[in-house]
C-alpha positions as CSV (number, residue, x, y, z in Angstrom):
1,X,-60.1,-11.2,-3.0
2,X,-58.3,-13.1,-5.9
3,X,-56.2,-15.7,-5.2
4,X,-53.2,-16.1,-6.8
5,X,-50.9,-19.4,-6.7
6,X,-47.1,-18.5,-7.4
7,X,-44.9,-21.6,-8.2
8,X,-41.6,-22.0,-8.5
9,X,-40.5,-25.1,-11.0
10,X,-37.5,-27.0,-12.3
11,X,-36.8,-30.1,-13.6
12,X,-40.5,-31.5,-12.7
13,X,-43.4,-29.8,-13.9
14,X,-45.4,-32.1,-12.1
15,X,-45.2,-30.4,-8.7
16,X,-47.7,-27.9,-10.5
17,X,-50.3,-30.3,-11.2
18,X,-49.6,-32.2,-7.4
19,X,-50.3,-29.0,-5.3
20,X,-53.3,-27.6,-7.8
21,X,-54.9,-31.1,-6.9
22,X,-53.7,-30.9,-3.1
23,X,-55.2,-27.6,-3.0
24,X,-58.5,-28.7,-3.8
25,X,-58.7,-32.2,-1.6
26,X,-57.8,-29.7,1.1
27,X,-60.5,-27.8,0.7
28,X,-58.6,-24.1,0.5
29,X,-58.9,-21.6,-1.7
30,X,-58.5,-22.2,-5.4
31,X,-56.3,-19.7,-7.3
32,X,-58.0,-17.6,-9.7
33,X,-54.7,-17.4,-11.3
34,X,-51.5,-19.6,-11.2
35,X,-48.0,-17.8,-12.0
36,X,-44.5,-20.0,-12.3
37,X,-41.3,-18.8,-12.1
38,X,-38.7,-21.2,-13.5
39,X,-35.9,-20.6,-16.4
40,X,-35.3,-21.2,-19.7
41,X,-34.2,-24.6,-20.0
42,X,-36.8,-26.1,-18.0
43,X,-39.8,-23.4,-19.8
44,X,-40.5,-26.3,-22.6
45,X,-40.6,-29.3,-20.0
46,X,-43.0,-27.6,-18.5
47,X,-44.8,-26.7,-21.7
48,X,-45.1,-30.0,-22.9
49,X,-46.4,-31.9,-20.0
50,X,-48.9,-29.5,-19.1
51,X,-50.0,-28.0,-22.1
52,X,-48.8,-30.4,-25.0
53,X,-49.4,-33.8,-22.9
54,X,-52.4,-32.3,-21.7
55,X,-51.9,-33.1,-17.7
56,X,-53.3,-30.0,-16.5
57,X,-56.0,-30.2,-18.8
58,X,-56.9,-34.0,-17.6
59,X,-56.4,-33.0,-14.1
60,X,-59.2,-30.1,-14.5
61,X,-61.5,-32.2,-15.9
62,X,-61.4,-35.0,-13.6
63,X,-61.8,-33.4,-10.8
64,X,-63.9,-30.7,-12.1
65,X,-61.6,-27.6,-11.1
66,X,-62.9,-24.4,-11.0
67,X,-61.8,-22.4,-13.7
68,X,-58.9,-20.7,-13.5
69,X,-56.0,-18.3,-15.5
70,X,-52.9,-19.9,-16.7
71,X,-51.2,-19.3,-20.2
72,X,-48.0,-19.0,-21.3
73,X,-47.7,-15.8,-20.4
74,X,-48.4,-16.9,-17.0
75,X,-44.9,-18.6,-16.9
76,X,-42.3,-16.1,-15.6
77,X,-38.5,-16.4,-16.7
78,X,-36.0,-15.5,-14.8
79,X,-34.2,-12.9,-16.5
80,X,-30.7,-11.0,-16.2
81,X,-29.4,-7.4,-15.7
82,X,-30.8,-6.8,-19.3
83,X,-34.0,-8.8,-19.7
84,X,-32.6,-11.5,-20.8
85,X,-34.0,-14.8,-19.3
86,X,-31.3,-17.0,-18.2
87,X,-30.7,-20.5,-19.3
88,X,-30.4,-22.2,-15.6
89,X,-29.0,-21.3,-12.3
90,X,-26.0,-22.8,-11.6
91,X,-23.6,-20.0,-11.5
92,X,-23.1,-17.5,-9.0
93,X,-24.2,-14.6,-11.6
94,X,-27.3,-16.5,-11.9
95,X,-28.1,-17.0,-8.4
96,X,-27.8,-13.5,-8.2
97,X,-30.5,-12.7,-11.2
98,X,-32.6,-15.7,-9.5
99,X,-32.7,-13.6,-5.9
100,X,-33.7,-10.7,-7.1
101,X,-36.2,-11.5,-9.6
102,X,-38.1,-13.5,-7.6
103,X,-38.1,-10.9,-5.0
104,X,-39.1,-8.1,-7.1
105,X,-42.2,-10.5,-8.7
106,X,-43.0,-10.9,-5.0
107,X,-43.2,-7.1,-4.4
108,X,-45.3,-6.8,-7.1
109,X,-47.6,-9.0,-6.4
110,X,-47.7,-8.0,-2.7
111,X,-47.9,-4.2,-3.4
112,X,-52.4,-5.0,-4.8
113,X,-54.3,-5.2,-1.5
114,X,-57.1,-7.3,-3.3
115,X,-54.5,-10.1,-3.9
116,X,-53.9,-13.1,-1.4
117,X,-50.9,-15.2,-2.2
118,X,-50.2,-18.8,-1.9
119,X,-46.6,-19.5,-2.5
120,X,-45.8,-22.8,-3.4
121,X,-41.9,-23.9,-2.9
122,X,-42.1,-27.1,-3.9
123,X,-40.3,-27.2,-7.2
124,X,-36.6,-25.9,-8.8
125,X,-33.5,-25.4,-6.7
126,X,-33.3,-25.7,-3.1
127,X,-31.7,-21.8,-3.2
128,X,-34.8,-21.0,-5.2
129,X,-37.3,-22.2,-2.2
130,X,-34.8,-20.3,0.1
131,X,-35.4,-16.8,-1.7
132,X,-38.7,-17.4,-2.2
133,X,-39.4,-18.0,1.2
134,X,-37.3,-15.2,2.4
135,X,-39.2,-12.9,-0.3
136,X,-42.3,-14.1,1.3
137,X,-41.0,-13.9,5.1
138,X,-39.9,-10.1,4.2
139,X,-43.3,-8.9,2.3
140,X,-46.0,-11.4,3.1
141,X,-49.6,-10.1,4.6
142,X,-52.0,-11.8,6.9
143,X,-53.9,-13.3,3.4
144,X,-50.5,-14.9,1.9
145,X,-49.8,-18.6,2.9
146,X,-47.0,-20.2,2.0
147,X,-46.7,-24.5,1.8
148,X,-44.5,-27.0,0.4
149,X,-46.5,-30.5,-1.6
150,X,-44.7,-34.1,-1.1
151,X,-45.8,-37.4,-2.3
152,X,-45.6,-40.7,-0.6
153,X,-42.3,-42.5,-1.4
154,X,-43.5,-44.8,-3.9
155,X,-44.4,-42.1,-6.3
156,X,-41.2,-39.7,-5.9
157,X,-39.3,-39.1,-9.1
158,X,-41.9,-41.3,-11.2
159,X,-41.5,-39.5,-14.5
160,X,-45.2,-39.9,-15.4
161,X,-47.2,-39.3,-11.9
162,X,-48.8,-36.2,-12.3
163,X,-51.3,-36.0,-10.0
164,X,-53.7,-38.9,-8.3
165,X,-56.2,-40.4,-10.4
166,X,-59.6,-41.7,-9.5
167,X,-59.2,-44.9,-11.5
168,X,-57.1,-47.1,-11.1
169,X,-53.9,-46.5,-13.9
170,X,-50.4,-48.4,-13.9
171,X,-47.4,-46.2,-14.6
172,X,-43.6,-47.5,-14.7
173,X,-42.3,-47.1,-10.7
174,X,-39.6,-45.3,-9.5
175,X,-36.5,-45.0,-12.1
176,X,-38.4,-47.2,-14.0
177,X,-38.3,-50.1,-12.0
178,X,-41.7,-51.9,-11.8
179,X,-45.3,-50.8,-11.9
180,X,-47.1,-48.4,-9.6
181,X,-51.3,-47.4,-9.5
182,X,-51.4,-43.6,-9.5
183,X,-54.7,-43.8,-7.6
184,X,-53.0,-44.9,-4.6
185,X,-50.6,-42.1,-4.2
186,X,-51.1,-39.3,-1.4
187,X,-50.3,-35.9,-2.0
188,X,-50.2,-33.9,1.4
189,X,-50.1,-30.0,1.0
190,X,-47.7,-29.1,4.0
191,X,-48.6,-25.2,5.0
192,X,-45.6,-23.7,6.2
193,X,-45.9,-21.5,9.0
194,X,-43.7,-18.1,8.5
195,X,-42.5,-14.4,9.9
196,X,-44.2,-11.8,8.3
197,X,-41.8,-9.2,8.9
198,X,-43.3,-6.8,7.1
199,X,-45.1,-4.5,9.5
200,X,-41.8,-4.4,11.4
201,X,-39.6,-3.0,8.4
202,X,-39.6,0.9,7.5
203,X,-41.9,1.3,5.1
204,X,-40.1,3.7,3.4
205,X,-37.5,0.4,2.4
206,X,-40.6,-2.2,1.4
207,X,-41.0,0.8,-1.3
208,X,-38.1,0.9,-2.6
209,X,-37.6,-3.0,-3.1
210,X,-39.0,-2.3,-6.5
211,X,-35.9,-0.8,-7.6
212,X,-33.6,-2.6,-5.2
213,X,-31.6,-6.1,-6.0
214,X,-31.7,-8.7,-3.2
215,X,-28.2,-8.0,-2.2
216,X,-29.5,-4.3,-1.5
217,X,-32.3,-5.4,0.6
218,X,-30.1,-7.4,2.5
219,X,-27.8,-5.2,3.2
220,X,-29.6,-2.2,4.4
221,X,-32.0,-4.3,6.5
222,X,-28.5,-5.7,8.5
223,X,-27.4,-2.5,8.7
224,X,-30.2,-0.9,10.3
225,X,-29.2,-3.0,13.3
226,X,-26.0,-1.6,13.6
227,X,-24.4,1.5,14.3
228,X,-21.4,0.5,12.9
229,X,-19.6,-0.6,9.5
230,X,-16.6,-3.4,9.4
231,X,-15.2,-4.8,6.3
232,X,-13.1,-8.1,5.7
233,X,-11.1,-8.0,2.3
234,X,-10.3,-11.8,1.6
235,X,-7.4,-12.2,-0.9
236,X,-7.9,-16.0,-1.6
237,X,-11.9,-15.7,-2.2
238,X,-11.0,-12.4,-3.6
239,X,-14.3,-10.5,-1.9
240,X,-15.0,-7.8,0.5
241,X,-17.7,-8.6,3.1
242,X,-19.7,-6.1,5.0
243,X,-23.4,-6.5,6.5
244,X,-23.2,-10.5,5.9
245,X,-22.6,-9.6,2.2
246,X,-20.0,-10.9,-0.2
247,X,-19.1,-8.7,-2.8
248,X,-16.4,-10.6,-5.4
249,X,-14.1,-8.2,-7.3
250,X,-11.6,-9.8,-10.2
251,X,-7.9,-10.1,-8.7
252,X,-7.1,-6.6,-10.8
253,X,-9.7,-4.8,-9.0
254,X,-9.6,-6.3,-5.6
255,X,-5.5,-5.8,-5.7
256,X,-5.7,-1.8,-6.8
257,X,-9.0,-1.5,-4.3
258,X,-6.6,-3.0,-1.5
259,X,-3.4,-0.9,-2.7
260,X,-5.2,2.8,-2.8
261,X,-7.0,2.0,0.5
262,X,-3.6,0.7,2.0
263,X,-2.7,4.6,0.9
264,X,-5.1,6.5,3.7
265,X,-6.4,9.3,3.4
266,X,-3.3,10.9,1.0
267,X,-4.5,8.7,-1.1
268,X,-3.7,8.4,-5.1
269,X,-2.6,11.6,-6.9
270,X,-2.7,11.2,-10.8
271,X,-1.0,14.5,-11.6
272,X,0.9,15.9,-14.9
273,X,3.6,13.6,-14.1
274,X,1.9,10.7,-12.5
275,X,2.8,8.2,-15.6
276,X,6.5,9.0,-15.1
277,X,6.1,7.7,-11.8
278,X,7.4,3.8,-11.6
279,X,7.2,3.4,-7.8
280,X,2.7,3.4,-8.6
281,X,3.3,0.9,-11.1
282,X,5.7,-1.0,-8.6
283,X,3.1,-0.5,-5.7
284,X,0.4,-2.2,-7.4
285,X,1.8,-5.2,-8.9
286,X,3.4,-6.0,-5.7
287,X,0.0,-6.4,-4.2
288,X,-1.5,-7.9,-6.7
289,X,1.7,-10.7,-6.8
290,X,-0.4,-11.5,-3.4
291,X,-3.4,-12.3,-5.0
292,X,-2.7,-13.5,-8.8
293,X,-0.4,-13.7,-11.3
294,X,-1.5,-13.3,-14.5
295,X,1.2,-12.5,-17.3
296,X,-1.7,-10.4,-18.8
297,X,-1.4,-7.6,-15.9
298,X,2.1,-7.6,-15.9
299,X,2.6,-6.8,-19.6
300,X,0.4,-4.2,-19.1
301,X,2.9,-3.0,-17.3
302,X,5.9,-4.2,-20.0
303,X,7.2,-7.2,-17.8
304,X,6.8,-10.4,-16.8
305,X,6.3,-12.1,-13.2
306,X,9.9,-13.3,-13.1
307,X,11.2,-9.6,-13.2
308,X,8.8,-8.5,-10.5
309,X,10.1,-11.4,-8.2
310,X,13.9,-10.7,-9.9
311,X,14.0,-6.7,-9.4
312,X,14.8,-6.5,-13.3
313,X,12.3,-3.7,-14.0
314,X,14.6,-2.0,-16.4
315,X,11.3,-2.2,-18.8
316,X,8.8,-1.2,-16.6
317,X,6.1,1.3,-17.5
318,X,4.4,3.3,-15.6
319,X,0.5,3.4,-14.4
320,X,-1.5,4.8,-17.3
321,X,-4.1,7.3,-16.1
322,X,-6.6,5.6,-17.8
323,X,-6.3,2.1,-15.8
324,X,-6.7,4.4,-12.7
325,X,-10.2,5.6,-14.2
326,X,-11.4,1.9,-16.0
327,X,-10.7,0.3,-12.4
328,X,-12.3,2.9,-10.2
329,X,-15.6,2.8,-12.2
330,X,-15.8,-1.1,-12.7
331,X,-15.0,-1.5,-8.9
332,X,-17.6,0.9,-8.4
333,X,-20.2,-0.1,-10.4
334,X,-20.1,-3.7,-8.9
335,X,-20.3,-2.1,-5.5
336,X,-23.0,-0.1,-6.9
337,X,-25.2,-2.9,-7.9
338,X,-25.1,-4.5,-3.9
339,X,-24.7,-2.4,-1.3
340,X,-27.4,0.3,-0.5
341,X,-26.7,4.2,-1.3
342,X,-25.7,4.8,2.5
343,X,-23.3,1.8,2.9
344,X,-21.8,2.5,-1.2
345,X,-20.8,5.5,0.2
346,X,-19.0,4.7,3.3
347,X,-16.5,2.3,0.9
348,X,-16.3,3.3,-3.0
349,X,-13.9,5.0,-4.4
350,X,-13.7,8.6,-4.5
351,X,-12.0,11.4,-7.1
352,X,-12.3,14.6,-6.7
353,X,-10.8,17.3,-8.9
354,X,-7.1,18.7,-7.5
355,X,-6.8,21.6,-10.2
356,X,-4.9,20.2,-12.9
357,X,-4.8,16.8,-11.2
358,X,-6.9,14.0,-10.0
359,X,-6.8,12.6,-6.5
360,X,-8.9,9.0,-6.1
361,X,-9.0,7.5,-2.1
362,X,-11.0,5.1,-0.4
363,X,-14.1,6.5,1.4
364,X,-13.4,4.2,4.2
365,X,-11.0,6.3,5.8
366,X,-13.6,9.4,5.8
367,X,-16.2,8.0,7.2
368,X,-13.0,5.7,9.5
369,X,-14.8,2.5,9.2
370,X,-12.5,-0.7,10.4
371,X,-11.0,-3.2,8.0
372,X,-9.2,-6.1,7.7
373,X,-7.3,-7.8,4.8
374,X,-6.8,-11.0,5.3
């Protein structure tokens, strides 16, 4: 069996060098191969300290580690939609990237039988330990463990404690105030007991994780535990919810998704005359006066807010047939990248060919599932 320690870092490498040392006082086994996932702008912190400072290195040698795997190809970066690792994660886009890559390097990992896992959550962002954990709750075996290292107080946030030495060795303290002996600190390796839900999941859906994003997993894993499908369509947050997930649409698209499904089942028509048709053009930007107001979607449209509010719509356009099909596939395609096949198609919107015309509808009223806008 190979063990295999998976890390997730941040700002302080050092947790790293802590729970390789803790791992060994405790007498468990010692990874054959150490994987971290972190990002970009904390890749050459890392770097330095263990390779360029030589902590690891020092830490190996003192306490005569076994040998083990770890290069710089061991160190994971979290990437986006196009392989692209991302510089940190403090926006919501990147908390999405962050979920599912760290899920889908946990499948991986989980899917060789000869592998046993320690997952370490001590370092990055506390949404990084939650996914991680939940990645681990979801596929973890009998072999996997999963634990959390802490230091005594005395030696939190000291920028130079890497690990404890055997000597004594003075360091600066705590945000540099005072001295402190690094071979008086205690590094306890906290095992965290978990649910390992995965022999009560299909096993058809821990298959296709490979290919799904964390949102997806989500999702279909609520949904199997209900029969039915409600969605909440929040105006000020701009997001529709369904199976505990928020899916956030720009004020364009969430006012023409709220407009067409407002329509029912007769839904939208774009015929031979449809861009003669004011009253669409009217229809929307009413709703969307509920939600936003940029001048950018009213000149679209060849007026301003005022003369929406005013009723001076002597230079209104009409809906271009285009905007119809440019809205419908960018609502879509964000719904597409969420929710699971069965749920997408329950709520996306549909067109379907009317001979010469187009007619576009909400799926929601087909398949009559409840919603609310609030």
């Amino acid at each position: 069996m190979k063990n295999i320690l998976l890390s997730t870092t941040g700002a302080s490498p050092q947790v790293l060098t802590e729970t390789l040392y803790a791992i060994h006082a405790s007498g468990k086994p010692f990874p054959d191969e150490i994987y971290v996932i972190t990002t970009r702008s904390t890749r050459q912190m890392l770097m330095n300290g263990l390779f360029r400072d030589g902590h690891l290195n020092a830490l190996k040698e003192e306490y005569q580690l076994p040998d083990f795997k770890f290069t710089e190809d061991h160190i994971w970066l979290i990437e986006d939609d196009n392989g692209q690792p991302i510089d940190d994660a403090k926006s919501i886009i990147d908390q999405t990237y962050m979920a599912d890559f760290i899920t889908r390097k946990v499948y991986l990992l989980t899917q060789q039988d000869d592998v046993a896992i320690h997952a370490s959550l001590a370092g990055g962002r506390k949404t990084m330990a939650f996914y991680f954990g939940y990645a681990m709750s979801l596929l973890g075996r009998e072999q996997d463990t999963l634990s959390h290292v802490f230091v005594n107080d005395d030696f939190e946030f000291v920028r130079d404690f890497w690990y404890p030495t055997r000597q004594p060795k003075w360091i600066a303290g705590k945000h540099g105030q005072g001295e402190v002996d690094t071979s008086q600190a205690v590094v306890t390796l906290a095992e965290i007991p978990f649910v390992r839900m995965r022999q009560s999941v299909n096993p058809q859906l821990i298959e296709s994780m490979g290919n799904m994003s964390f949102s997806q997993t989500v999702a279909t894993l609520n949904a199997t535990h209900r029969d039915d499908l409600f969605i909440s369509i929040h105006k000020k947050s701009k997001t529709l919810t369904l199976l505990g997930i928020d899916i956030s649409l720009t004020a364009k698209e969430l006012a023409f998704y709220i407009w067409l499904l407002l329509m029912g089942k007769q839904g939208l028509v774009v015929d031979r005359d449809f861009e003669e048709k004011r009253e669409y053009a009217i229809g929307f930007l009413s709703t969307y006066s509920d939600i936003a107001n940029d001048v950018r979607v009213y000149r679209t449209f060849g007026i301003e807010p005022e003369d929406l509010k005013e009723n001076t719509l002597d230079s209104l356009k009409g809906m271009d047939r285009t905007f119809v099909q440019q809205l419908r596939s960018s609502i879509n395609n964000k719904l597409k990248k969420i929710l699971p096949p069965d749920a997408l198609s329950k709520i996306e919107i549909q067109s379907m060919a009317l001979g010469c015309s187009q007619k576009y509808t909400v799926s929601v009223h087909q398949h009559q599932i409840e919603f609310k806008v609030i």
